[in-house]
SERO-4910 file (N, C-alpha, C, O; in steps of 0.05 Angstrom, whole numbers):
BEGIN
 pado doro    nc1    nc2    nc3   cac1   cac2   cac3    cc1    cc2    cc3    oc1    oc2    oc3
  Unk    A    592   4053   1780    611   4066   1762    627   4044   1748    637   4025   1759
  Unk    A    628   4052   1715    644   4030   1706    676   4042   1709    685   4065   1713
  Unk    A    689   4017   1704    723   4025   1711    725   4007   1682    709   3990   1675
  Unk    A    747   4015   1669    760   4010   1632    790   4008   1637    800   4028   1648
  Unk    A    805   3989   1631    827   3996   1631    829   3985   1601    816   3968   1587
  Unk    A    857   4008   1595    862   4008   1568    885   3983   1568    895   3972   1587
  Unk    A    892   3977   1538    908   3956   1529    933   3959   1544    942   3940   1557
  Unk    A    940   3977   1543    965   3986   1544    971   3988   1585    991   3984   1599
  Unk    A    947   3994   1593    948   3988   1631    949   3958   1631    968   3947   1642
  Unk    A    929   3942   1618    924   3913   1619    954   3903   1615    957   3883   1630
  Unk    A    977   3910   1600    990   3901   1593   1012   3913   1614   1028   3896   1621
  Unk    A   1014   3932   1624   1032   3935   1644   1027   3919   1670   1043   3904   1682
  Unk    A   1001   3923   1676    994   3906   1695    998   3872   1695    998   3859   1715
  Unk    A    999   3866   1677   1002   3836   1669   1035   3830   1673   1041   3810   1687
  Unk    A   1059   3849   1660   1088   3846   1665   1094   3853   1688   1117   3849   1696
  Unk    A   1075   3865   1705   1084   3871   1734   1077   3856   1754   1080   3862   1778
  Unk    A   1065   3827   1743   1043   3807   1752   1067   3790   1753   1075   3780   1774
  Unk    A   1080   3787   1728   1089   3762   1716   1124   3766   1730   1138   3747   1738
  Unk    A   1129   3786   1730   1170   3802   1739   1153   3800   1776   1171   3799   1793
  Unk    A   1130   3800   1786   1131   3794   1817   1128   3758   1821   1142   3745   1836
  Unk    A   1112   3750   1808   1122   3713   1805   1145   3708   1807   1150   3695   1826
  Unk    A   1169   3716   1787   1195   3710   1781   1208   3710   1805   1222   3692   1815
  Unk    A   1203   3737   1816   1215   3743   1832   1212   3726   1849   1231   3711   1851
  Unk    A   1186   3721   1870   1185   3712   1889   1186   3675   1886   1195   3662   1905
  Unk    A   1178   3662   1863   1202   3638   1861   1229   3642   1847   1242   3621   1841
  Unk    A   1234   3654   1845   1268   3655   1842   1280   3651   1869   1298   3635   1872
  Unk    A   1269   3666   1888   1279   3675   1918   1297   3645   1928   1290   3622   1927
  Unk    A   1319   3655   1936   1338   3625   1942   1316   3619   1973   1300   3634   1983
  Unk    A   1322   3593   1982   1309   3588   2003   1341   3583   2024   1346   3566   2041
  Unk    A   1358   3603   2014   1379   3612   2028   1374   3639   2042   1391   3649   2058
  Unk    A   1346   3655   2036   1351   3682   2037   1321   3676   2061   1311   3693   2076
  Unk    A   1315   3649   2057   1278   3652   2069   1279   3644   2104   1297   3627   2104
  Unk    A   1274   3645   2123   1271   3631   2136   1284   3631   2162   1275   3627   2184
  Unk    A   1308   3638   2154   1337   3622   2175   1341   3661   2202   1337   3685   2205
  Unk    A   1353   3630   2215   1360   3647   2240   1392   3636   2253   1403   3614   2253
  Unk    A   1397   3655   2259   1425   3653   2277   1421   3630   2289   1401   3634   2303
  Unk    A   1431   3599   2296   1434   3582   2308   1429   3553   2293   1437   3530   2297
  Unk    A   1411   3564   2274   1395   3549   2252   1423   3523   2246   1447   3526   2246
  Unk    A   1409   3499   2242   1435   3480   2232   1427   3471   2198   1404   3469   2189
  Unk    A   1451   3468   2184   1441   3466   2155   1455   3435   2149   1477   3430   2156
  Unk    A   1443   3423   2138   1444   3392   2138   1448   3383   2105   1427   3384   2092
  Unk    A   1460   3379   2097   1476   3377   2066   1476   3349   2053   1480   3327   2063
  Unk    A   1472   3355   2029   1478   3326   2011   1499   3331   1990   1491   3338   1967
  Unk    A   1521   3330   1993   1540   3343   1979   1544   3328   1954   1553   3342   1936
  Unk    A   1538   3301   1948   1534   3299   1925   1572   3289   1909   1579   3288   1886
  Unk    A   1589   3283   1940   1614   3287   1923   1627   3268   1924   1651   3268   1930
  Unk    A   1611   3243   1916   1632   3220   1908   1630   3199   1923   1610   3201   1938
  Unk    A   1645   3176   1926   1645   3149   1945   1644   3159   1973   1627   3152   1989
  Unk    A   1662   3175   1978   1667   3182   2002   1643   3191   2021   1642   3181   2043
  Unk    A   1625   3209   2014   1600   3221   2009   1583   3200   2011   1569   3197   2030
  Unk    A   1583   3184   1992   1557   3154   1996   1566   3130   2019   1550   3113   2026
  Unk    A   1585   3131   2027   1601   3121   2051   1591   3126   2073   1585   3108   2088
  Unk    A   1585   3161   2083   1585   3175   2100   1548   3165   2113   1538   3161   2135
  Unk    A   1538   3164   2085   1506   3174   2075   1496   3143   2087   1475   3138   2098
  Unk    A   1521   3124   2078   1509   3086   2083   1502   3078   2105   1488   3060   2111
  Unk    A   1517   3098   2121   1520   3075   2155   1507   3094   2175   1504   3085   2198
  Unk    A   1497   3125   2166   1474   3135   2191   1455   3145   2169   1461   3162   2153
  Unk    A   1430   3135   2170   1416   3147   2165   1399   3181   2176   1390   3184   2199
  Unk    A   1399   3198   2157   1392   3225   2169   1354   3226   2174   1338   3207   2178
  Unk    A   1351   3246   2173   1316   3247   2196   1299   3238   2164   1307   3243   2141
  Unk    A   1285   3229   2169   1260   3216   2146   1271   3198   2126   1260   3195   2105
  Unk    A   1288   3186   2132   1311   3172   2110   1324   3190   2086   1325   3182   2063
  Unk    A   1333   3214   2094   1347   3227   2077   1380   3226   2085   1389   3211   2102
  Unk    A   1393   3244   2070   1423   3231   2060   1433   3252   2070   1423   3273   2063
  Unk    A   1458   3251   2090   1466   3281   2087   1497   3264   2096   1506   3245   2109
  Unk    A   1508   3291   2077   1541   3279   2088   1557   3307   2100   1580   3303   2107
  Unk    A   1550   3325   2102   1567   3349   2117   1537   3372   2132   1514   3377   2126
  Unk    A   1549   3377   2147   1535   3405   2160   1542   3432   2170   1563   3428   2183
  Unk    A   1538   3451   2171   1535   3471   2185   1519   3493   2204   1495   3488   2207
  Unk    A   1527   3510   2212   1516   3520   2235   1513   3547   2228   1536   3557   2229
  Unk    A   1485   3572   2219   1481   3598   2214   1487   3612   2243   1480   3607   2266
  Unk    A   1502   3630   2232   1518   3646   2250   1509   3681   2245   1504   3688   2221
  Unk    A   1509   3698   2263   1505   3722   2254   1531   3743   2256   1542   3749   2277
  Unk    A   1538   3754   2230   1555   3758   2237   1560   3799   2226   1559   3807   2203
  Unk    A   1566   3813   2248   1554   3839   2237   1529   3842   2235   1518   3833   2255
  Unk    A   1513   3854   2217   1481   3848   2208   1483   3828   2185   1466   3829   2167
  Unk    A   1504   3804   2184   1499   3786   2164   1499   3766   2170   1511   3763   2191
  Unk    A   1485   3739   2159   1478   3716   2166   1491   3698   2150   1487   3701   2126
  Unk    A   1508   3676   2159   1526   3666   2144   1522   3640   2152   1500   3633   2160
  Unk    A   1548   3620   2150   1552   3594   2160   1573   3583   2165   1583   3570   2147
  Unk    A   1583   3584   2191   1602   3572   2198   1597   3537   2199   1577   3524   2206
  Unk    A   1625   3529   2190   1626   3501   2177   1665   3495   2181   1684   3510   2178
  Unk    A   1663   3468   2187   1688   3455   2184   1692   3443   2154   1677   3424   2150
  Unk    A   1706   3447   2137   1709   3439   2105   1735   3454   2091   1746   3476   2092
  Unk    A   1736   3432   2079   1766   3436   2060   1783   3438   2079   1788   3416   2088
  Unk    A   1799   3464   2091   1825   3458   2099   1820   3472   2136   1838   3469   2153
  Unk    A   1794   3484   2141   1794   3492   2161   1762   3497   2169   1739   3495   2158
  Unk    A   1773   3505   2195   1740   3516   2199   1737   3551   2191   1753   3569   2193
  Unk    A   1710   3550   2181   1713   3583   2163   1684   3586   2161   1667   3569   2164
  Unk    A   1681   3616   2155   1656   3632   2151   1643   3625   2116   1658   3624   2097
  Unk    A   1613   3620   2115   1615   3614   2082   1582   3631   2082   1564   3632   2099
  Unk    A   1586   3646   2050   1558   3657   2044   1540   3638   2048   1548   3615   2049
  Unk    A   1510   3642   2052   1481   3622   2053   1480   3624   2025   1461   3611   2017
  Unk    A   1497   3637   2004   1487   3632   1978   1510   3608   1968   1505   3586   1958
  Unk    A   1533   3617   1975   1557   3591   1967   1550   3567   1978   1556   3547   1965
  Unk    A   1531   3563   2010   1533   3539   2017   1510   3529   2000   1516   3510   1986
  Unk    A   1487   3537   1998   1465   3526   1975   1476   3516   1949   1470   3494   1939
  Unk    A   1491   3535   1937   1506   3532   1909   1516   3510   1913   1512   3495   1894
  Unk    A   1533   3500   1936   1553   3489   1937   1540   3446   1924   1548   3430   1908
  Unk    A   1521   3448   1943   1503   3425   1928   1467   3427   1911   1445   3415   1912
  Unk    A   1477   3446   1901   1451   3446   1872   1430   3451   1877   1415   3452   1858
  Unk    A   1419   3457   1910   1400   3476   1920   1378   3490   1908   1379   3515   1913
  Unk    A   1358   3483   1894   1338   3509   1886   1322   3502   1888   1321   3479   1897
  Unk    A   1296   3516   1879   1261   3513   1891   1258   3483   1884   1236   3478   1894
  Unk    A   1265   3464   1873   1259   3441   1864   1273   3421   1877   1261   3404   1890
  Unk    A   1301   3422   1874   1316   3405   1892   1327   3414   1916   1343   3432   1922
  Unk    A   1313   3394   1930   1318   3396   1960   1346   3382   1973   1342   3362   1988
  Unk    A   1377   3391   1969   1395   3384   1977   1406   3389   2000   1429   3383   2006
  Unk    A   1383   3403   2019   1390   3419   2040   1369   3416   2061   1347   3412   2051
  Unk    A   1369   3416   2093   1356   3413   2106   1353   3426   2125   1375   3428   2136
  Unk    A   1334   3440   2138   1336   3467   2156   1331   3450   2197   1309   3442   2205
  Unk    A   1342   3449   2203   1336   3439   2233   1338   3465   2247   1346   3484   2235
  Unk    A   1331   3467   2273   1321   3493   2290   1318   3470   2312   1308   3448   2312
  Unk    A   1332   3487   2334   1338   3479   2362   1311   3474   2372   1302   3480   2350
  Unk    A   1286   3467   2389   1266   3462   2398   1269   3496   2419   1290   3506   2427
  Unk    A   1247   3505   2421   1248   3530   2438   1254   3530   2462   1260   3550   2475
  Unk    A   1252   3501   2472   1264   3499   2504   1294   3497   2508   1305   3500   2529
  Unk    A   1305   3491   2483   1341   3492   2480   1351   3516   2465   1375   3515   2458
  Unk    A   1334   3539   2458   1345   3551   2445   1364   3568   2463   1380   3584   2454
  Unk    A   1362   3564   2483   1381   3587   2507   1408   3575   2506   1426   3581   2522
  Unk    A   1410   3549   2475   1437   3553   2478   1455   3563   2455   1479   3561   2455
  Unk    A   1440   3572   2438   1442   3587   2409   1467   3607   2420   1489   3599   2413
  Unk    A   1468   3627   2433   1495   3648   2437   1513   3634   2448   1532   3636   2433
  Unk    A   1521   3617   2470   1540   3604   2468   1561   3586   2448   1585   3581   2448
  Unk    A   1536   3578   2429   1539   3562   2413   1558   3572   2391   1579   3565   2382
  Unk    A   1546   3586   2388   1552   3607   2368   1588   3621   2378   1609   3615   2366
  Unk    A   1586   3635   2397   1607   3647   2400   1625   3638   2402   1647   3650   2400
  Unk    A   1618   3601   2409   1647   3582   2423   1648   3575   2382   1671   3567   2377
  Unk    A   1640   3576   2368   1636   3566   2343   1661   3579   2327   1679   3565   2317
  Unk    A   1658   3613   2327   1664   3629   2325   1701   3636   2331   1718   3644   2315
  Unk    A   1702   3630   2363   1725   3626   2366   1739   3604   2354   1763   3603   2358
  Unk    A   1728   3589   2341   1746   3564   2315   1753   3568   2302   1769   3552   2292
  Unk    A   1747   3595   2290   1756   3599   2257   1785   3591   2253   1800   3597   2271
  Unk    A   1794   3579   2234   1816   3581   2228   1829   3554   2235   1852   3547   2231
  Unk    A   1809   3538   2249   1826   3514   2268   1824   3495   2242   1804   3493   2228
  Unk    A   1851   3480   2240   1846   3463   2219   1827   3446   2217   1811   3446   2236
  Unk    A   1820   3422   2188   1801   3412   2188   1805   3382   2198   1823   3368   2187
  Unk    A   1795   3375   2212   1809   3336   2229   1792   3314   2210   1770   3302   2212
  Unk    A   1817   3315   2185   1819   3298   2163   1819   3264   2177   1814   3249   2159
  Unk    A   1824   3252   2198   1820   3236   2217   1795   3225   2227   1784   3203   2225
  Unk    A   1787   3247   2240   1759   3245   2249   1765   3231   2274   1759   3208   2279
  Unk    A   1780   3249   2289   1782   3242   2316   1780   3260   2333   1791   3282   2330
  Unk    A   1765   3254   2353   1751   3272   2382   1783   3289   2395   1806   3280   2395
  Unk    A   1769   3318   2405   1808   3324   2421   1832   3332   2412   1853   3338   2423
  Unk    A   1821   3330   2382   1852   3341   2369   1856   3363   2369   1880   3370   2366
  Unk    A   1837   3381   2373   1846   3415   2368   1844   3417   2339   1856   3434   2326
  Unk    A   1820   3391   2324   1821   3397   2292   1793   3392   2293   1786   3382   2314
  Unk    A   1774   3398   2274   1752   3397   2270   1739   3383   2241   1750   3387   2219
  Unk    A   1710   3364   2244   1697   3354   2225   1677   3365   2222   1673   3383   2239
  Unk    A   1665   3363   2210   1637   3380   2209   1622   3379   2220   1610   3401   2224
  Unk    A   1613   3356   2233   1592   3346   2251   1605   3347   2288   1591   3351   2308
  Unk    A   1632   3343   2289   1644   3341   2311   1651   3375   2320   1651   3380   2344
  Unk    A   1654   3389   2308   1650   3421   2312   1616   3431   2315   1616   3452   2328
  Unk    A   1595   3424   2310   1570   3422   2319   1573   3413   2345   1569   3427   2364
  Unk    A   1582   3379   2348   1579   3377   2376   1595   3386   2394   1589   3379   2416
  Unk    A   1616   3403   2391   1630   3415   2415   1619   3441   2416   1619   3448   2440
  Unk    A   1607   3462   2399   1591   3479   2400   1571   3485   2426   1570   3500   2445
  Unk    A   1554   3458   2412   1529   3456   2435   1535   3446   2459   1521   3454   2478
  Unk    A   1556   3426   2466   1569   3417   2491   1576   3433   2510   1571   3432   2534
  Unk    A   1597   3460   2489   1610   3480   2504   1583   3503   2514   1585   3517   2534
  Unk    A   1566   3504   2501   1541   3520   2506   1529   3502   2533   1527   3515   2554
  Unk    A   1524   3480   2533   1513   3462   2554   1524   3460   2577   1512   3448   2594
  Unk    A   1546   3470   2583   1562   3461   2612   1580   3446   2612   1591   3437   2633
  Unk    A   1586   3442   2592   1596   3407   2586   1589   3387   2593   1599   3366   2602
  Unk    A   1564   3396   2587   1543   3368   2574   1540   3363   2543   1542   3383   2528
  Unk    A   1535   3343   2535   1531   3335   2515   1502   3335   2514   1485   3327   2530
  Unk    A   1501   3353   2481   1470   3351   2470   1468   3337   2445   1449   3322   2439
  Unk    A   1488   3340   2430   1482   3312   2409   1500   3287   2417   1522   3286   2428
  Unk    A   1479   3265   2406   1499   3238   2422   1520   3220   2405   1519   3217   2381
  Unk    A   1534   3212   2417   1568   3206   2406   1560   3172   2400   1547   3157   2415
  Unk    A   1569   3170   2383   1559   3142   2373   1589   3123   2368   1609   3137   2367
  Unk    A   1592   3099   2364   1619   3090   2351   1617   3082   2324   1601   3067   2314
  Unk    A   1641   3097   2312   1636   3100   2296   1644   3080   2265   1664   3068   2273
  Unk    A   1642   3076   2251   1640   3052   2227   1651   3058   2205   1644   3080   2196
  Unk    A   1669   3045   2189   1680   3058   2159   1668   3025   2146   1674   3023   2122
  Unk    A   1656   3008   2155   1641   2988   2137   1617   2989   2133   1600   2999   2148
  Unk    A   1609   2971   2099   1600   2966   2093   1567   2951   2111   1564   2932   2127
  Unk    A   1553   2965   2102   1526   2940   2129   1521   2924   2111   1509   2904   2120
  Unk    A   1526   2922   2082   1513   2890   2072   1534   2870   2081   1528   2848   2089
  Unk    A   1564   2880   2079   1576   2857   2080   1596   2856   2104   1605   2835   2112
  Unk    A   1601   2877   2115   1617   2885   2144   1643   2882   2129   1660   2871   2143
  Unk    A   1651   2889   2103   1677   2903   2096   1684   2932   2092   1669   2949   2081
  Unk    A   1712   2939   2100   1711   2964   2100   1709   2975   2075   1718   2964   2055
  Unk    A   1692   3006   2074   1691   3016   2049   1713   3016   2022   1736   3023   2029
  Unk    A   1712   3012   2008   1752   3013   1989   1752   3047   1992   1774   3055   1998
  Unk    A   1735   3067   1990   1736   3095   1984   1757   3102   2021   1777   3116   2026
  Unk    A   1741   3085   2037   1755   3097   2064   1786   3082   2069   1804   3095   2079
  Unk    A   1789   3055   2061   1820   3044   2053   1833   3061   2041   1851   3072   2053
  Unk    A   1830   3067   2024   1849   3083   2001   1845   3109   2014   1861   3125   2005
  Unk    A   1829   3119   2033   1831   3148   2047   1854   3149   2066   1874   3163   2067
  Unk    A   1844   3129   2080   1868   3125   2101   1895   3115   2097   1914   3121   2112
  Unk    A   1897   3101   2078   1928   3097   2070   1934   3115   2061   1957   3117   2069
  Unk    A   1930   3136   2045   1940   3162   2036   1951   3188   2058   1966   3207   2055
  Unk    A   1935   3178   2082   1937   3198   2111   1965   3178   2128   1982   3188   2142
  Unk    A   1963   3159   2124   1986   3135   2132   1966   3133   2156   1980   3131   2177
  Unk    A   1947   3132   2160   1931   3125   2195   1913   3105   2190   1901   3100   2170
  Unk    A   1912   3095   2214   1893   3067   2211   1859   3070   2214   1846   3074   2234
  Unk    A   1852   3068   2193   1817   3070   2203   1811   3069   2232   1817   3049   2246
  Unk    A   1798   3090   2241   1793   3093   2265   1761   3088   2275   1744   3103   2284
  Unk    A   1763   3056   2268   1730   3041   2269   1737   3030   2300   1756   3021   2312
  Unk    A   1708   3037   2304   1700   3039   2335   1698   3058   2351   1686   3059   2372
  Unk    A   1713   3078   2339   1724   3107   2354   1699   3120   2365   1679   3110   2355
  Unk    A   1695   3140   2382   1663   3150   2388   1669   3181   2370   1687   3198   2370
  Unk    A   1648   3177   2357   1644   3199   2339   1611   3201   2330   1595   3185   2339
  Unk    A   1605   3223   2311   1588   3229   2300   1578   3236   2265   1597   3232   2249
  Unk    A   1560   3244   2257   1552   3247   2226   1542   3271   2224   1548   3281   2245
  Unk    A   1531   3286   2210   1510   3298   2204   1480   3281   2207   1461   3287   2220
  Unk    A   1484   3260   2191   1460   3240   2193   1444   3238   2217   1420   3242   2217
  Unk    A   1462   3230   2241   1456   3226   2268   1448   3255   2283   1431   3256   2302
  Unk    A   1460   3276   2274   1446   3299   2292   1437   3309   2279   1439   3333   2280
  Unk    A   1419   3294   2256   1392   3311   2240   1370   3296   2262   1351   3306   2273
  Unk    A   1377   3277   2263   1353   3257   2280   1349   3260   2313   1337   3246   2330
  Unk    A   1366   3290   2315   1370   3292   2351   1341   3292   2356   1325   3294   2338
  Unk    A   1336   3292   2376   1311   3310   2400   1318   3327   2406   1308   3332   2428
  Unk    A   1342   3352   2395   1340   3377   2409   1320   3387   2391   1299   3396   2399
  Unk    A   1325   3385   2365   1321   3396   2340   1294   3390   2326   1285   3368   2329
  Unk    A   1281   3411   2311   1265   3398   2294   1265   3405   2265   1269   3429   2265
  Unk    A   1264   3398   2242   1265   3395   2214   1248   3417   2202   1225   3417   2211
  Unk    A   1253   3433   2188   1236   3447   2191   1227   3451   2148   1207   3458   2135
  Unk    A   1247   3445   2143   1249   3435   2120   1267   3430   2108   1265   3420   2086
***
């Protein structure tokens, strides 16, 4: 049996070809993938401070990341809790992508996922996360304050999920330069503005460093 399609099917069929392409690369890779526990690993793209952060830990494959957060479920919605700007707070998966230039091409974002043998600590994680909202943001970057960094709210997360054990590891931490072992001028002029003394040596962490954990693996 022959089959004929007329101009006019050829041509519907062809715009219904072309509006399902669009669609499915348009699709944010905010909307693809992610699960409640999921950690999102950022290149924010925002200045000295940012290439400072990016100089002194390198993140998993030699990529750059200077802030992170943690997908949270919240209702039937999937969001991301994050320490930034003035507190810790709830943010759309579409604002945090937006937030550094995110789309099918540029890759400003990094998806990590707990390894399946740690994932039993995803609801803890989460819930101790959860109870933060609102806690200011620890402009300092010091362990204990009852204030939070981006990367240091991840590790009390997973700690408080662990027993109080530690699952990402605490490093000391650096505001210099590695070519020349002077301190950054972006982190001088940070810290004299806060009136506090660079707090080099202190044990702390990055985003950088708990992209590269062994709980986690990269997933893209």
């Amino acid at each position: 049996m022959k089959v004929t399609v007329s101009s006019r099917s050829f041509f519907l069929i062809l715009l219904f070809g072309i509006c399902l392409g669009i669609l499915c690369c348009s699709t944010k890779r905010s909307e693809l993938d992610l699960k409640a526990g999921d950690l999102l690993f950022q290149d924010l793209n925002c200045g000295e401070l940012c290439d400072a952060i990016e100089s002194v830990t390198e993140g998993i494959n030699g990529r750059d990341f200077s802030h992170c957060g943690m997908v949270v479920q919240v209702d039937d919605t999937l969001r991301v809790i994050e320490a930034i700007g003035e507190q810790v707070q709830l943010t759309s998966l579409e604002e945090f992508f937006l937030r550094s230039g995110d789309t099918q091409e540029i890759r400003n974002v990094a998806l990590g996922r707990l390894k399946p043998e740690h994932q039993f600590l995803i609801d803890g994680a989460s819930d101790f996360a959860l109870q933060q909202l609102g806690k200011p943001y620890d402009q300092v970057f010091l362990l204990n304050d009852e204030k939070y960094y981006c990367s240091e709210l991840l590790y009390e997360c997973f700690k408080e999920a662990n027993g109080g054990e530690e699952v990402f590891t605490l490093q000391l931490m650096t505001f210099k330069e590695p070519e020349t072992g002077d301190f950054f001028p972006a982190w001088i002029e940070y810290y004299e503005l806060l009136n506090h003394d660079i707090p080099e040596g202190e044990p702390g962490l990055n985003p950088g460093s708990i992209s590269r954990s062994e709980y986690i693996e990269i997933l893209w």
